[in-house]
C-alpha positions as CSV (number, residue, x, y, z in Angstrom):
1,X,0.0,0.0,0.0
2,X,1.4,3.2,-1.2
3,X,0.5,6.5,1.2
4,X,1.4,10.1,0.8
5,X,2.9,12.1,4.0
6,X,-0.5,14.4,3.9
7,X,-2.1,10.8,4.3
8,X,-0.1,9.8,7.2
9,X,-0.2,12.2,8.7
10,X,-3.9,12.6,8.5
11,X,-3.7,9.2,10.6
12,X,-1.5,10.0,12.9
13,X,-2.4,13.5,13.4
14,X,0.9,15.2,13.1
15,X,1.9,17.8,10.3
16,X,3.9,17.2,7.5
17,X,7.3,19.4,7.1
18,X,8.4,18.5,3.6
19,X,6.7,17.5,0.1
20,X,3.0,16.1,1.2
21,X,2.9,14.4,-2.0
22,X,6.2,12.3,-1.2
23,X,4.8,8.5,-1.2
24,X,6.2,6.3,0.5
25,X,5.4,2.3,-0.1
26,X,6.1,1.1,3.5
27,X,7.6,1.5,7.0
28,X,11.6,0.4,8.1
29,X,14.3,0.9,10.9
30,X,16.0,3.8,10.9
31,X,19.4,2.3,10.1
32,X,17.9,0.1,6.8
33,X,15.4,2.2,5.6
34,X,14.9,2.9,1.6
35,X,14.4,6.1,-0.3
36,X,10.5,5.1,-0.7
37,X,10.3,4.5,3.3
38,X,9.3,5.9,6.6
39,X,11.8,5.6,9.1
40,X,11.1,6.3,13.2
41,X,13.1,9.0,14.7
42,X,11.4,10.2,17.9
43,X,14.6,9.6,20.3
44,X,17.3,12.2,20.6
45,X,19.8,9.3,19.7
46,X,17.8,9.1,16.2
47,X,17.8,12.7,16.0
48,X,21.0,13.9,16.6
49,X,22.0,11.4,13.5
50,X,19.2,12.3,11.1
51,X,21.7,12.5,8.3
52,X,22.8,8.2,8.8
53,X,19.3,7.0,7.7
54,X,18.5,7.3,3.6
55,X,15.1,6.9,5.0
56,X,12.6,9.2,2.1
57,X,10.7,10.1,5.4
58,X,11.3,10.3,9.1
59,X,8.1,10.4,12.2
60,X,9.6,13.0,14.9
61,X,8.8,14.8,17.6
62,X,6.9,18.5,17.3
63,X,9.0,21.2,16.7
64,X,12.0,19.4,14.9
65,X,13.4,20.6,12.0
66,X,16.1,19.1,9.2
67,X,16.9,20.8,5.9
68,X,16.2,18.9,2.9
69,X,14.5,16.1,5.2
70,X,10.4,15.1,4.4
71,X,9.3,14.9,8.0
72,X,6.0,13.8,9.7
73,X,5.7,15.7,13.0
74,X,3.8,14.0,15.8
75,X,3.6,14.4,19.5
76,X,3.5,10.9,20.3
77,X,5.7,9.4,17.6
78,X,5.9,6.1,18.9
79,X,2.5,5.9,19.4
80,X,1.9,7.6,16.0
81,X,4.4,5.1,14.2
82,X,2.5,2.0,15.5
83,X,-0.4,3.1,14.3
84,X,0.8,3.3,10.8
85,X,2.2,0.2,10.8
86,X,-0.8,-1.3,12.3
87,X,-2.4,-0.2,8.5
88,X,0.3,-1.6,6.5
89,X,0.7,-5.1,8.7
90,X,-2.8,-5.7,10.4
91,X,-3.1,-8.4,12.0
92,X,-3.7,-11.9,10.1
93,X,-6.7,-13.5,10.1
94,X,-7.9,-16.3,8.5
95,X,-10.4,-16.9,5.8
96,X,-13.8,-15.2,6.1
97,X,-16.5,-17.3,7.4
98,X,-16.6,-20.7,9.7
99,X,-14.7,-23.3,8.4
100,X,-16.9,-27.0,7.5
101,X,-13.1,-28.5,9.3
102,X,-14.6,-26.4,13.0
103,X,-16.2,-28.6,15.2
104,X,-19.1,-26.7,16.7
105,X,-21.3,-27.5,19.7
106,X,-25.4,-26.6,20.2
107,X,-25.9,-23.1,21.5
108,X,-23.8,-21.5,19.1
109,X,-24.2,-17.5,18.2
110,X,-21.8,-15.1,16.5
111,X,-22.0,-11.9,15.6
112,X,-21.2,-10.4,12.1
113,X,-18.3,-11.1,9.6
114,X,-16.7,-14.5,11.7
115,X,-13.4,-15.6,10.9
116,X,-13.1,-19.5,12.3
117,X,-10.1,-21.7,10.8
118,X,-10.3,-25.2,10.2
119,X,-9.5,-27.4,13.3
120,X,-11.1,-25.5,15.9
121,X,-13.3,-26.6,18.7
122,X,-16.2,-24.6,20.1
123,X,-18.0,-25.9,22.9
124,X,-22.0,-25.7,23.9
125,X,-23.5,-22.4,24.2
126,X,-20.3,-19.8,23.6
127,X,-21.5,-16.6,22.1
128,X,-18.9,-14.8,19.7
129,X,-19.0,-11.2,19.0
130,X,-18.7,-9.3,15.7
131,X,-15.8,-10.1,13.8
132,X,-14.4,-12.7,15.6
133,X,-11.1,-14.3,14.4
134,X,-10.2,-17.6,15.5
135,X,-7.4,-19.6,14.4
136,X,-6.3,-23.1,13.8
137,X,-6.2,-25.7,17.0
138,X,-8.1,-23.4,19.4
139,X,-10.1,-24.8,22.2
140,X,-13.0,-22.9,23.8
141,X,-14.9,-24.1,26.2
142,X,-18.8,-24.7,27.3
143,X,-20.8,-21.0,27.8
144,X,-17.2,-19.0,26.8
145,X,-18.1,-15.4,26.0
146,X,-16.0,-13.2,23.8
147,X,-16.4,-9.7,22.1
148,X,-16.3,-7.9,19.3
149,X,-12.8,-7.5,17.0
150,X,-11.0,-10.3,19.4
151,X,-8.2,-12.5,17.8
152,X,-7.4,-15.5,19.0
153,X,-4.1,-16.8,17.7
154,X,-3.5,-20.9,17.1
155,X,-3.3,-23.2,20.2
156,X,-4.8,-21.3,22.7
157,X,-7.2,-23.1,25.0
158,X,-10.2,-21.0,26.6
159,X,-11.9,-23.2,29.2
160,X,-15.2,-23.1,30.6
161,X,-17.1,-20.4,31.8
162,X,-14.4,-17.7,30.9
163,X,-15.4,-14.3,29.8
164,X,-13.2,-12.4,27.1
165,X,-14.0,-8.5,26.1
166,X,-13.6,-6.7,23.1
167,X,-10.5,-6.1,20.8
168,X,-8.5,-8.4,22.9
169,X,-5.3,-10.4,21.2
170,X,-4.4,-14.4,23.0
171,X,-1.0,-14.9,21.6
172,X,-0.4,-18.2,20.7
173,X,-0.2,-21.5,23.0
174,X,-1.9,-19.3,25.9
175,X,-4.7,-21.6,28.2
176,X,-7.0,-19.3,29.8
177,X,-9.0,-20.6,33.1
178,X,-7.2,-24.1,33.8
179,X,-7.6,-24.5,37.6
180,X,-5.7,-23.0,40.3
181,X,-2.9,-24.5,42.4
182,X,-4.9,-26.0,45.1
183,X,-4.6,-28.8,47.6
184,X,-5.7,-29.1,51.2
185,X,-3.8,-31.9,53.3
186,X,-5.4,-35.2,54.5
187,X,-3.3,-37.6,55.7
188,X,0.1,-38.3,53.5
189,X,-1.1,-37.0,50.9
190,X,-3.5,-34.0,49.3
191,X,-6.8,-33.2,48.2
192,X,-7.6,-31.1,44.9
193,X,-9.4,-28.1,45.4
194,X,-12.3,-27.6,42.9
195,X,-11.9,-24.1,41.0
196,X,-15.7,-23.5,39.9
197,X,-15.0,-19.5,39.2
198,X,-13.9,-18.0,36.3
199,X,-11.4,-16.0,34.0
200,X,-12.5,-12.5,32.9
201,X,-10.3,-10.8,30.4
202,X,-11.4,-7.1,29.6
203,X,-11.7,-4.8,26.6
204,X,-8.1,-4.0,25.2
205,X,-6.0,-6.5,26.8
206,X,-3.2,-8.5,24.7
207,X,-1.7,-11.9,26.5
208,X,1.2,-12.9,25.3
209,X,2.1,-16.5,24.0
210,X,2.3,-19.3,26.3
211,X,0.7,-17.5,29.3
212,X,-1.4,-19.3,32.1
213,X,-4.3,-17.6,33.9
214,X,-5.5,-19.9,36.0
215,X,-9.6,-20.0,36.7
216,X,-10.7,-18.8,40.1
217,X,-11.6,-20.9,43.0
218,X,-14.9,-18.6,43.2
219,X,-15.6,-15.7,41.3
220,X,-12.9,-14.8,38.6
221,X,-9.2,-14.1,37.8
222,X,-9.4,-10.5,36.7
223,X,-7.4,-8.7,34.0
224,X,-8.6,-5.2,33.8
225,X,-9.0,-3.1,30.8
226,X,-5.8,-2.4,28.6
227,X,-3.3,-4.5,30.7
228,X,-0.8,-6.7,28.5
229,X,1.4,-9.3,29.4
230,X,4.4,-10.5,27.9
231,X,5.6,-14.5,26.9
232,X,5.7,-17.1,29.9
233,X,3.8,-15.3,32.3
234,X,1.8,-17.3,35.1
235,X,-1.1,-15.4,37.0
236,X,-2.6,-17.7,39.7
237,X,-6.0,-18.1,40.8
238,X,-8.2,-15.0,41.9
239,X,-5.9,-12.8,41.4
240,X,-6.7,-9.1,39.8
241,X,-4.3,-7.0,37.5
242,X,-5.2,-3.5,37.6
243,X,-6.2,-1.1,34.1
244,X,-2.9,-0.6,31.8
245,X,-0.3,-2.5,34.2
246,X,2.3,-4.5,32.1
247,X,3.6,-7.4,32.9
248,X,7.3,-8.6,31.7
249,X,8.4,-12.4,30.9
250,X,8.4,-15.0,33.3
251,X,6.5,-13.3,36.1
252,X,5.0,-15.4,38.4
253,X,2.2,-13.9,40.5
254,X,0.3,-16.1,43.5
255,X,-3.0,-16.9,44.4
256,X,-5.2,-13.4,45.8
257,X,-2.9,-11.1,45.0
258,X,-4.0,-7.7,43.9
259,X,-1.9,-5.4,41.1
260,X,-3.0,-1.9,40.8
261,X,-3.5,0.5,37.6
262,X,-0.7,1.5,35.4
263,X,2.3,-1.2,37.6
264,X,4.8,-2.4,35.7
265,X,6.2,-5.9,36.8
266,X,9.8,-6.5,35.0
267,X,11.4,-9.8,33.8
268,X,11.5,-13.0,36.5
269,X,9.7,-11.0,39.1
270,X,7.8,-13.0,41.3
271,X,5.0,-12.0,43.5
272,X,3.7,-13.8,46.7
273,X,-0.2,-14.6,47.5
274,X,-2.3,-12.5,49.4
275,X,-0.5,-9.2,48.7
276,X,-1.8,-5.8,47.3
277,X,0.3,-3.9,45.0
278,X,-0.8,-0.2,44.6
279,X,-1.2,2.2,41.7
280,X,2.0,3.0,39.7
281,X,4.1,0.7,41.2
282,X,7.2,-0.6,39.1
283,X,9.1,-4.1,40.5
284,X,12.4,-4.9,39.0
285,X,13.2,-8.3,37.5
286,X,14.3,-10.9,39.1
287,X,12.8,-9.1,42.2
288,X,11.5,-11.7,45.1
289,X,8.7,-9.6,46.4
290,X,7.1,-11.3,49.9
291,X,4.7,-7.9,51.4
292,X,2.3,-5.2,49.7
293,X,3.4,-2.2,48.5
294,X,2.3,1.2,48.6
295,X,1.2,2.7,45.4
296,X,4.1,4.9,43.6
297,X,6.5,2.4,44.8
298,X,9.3,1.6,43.1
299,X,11.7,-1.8,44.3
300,X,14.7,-2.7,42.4
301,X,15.8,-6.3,41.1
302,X,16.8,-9.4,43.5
303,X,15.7,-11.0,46.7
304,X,14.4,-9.7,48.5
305,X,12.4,-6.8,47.2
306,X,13.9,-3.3,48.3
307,X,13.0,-0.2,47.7
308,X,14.5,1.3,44.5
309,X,17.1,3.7,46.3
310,X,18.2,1.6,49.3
311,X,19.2,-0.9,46.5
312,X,21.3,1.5,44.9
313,X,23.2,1.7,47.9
314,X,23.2,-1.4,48.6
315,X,25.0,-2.2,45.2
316,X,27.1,0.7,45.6
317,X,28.6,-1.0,48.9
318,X,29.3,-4.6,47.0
319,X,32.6,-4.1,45.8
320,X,33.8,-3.0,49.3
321,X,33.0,-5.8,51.1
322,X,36.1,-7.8,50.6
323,X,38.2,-4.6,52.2
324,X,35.8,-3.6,55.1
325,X,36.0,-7.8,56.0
326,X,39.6,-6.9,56.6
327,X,38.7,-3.6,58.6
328,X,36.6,-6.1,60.4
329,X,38.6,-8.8,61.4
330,X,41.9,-6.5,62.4
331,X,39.2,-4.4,64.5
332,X,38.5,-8.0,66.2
333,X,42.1,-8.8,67.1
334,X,42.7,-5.3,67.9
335,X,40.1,-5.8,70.9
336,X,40.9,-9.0,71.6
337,X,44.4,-8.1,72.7
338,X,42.9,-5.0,74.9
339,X,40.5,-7.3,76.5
340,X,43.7,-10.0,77.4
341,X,45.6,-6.5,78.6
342,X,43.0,-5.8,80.7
């Protein structure tokens, strides 16, 4: 698809600095990017080496200016650059229509302009939204619910029950209301705990592949509105993640807990059961985190969980130890011969 700068930025709206009639076919890095490209530069890095790229067009910030240089200005050029290339690479779906290969229970109702691949498996009485896409190998339960302009991408398995809002993305491999870890002792051995709630995914969420959101013991799992999650994430049973939190790779969070709007949980982070994590609050990775945390909070990476600065320190203070051990243990002889003195 071929687009003029007055087009994009139309789309974007930004202004265009430059010819408006320069067409460009498609969007690249800044480092590779052709003569008939648009190129994101909306970091001072980029900036201050506008003349490396031979990008034909460049997405910066308000205000900037290069001679010579056809430039789409945009407050938000990030923002503004995935959008475009949300029109030139939407996301795949595949063919129109309900496949004869889909296996299709009793109960069945979907909304307008359905897109279900071959090999999927729909259970009694799931309702579908407007254009729906579903792709090959998924699994969705008895009485699912899902809404309008939600992709589901192959391999994902939606169990019972669970509830799925609108414009959502399941990345690949991702099973959605399994049940909880849990097991109540008798005797030597345990007893499974029946999880009869739910999973409820809202509008605007994307889960990334190979997630695991385990199904309530009663009521539901909750992932609020706009929150996205990264590959080989776990979220336990009845837990809640707050409104546009985002949640790094290979977090594990436990049973009950509670994550506020707008946190950020980094890489490996692991969260305990039972805990509440306010509003804005950012968790390093690798960051073993065992009480709640006020909202604002920021606690840096390792075990256990610190708050940001009194990590700094702490790592500032590492490679000192081997010389204040030393100190230490010449202080020690030094009072061990004035207490034989004495």
């Amino acid at each position: 698809m071929t687009l003029t700068l007055a087009a994009i930025a139309q789309l974007v709206g930004g202004e265009v600095c430059g010819d408006p009639a320069k067409a460009v076919v498609g969007a690249a890095a800044f480092e590779t990017a052709a003569p008939d490209e648009i190129a994101l530069a909306g970091a001072p890095r980029y900036l201050k080496r506008i003349d490396a790229t031979r990008a034909g067009a460049l997405m910066v910030p308000p205000g900037f200016e290069a001679a010579g240089r056809n430039l789409v200005r945009v407050e938000n050029p990030a923002a503004a650059f995935a959008r475009l290339l949300s029109v030139w690479h939407p996301l795949p779906r595949p063919a129109a229509g309900i496949s004869p290969a889909a296996v299709i229970g009793g109960g069945f109702s979907v909304g307008v302009e359905p897109a279900i691949a071959p090999m999927v498996f729909i259970g009694e009485n799931v309702s579908l939204g407007d254009r729906v896409a579903v792709h090959p190998g998924v699994f969705i339960g008895d009485e699912v619910a899902i809404g309008d302009d939600t992709t589901i991408f192959p391999n994902v398995t939606i169990m019972r029950r669970c509830r799925i809002g609108r414009r959502v993305i399941l990345n690949p491999g991702s099973v959605i209301g399994a049940d909880g870890f849990g097991f109540a002792p008798e005797g030597e051995g345990y007893r499974k705990i029946p999880h009869t709630g739910s999973v409820r995914i809202d509008d605007d969420c994307e889960i990334g592949a190979l997630n695991t959101i385990d199904r309530a013991t009663f009521g539901a799992t909750w992932i609020k509105q706009g929150a996205k999650t990264d590959n080989l994430v776990h979220i336990a049973h009845n837990v809640t993640v707050g409104e546009n939190s985002v949640i790094v790779a290979q977090v594990g969070i436990s049973g009950s807990t509670v994550i506020g709007k707008h946190a950020v949980l980094a890489g490996q982070a692991g969260i305990a059961g039972h805990l509440t994590l306010g509003d804005h609050v950012t968790v390093g990775p690798q960051a073993g985190v065992g009480k709640s945390i006020e909202s604002g909070t920021v606690v840096s990476s390792g075990l256990p969980a610190m708050a940001h600065r009194t990590w700094l320190r702490v790592v500032r203070e590492v490679p000192r130890l081997p010389e204040l051990a030393r100190r230490l243990a010449e202080l020690e002889k030094r009072l061990k011969r004035l207490e034989e003195k004495k």
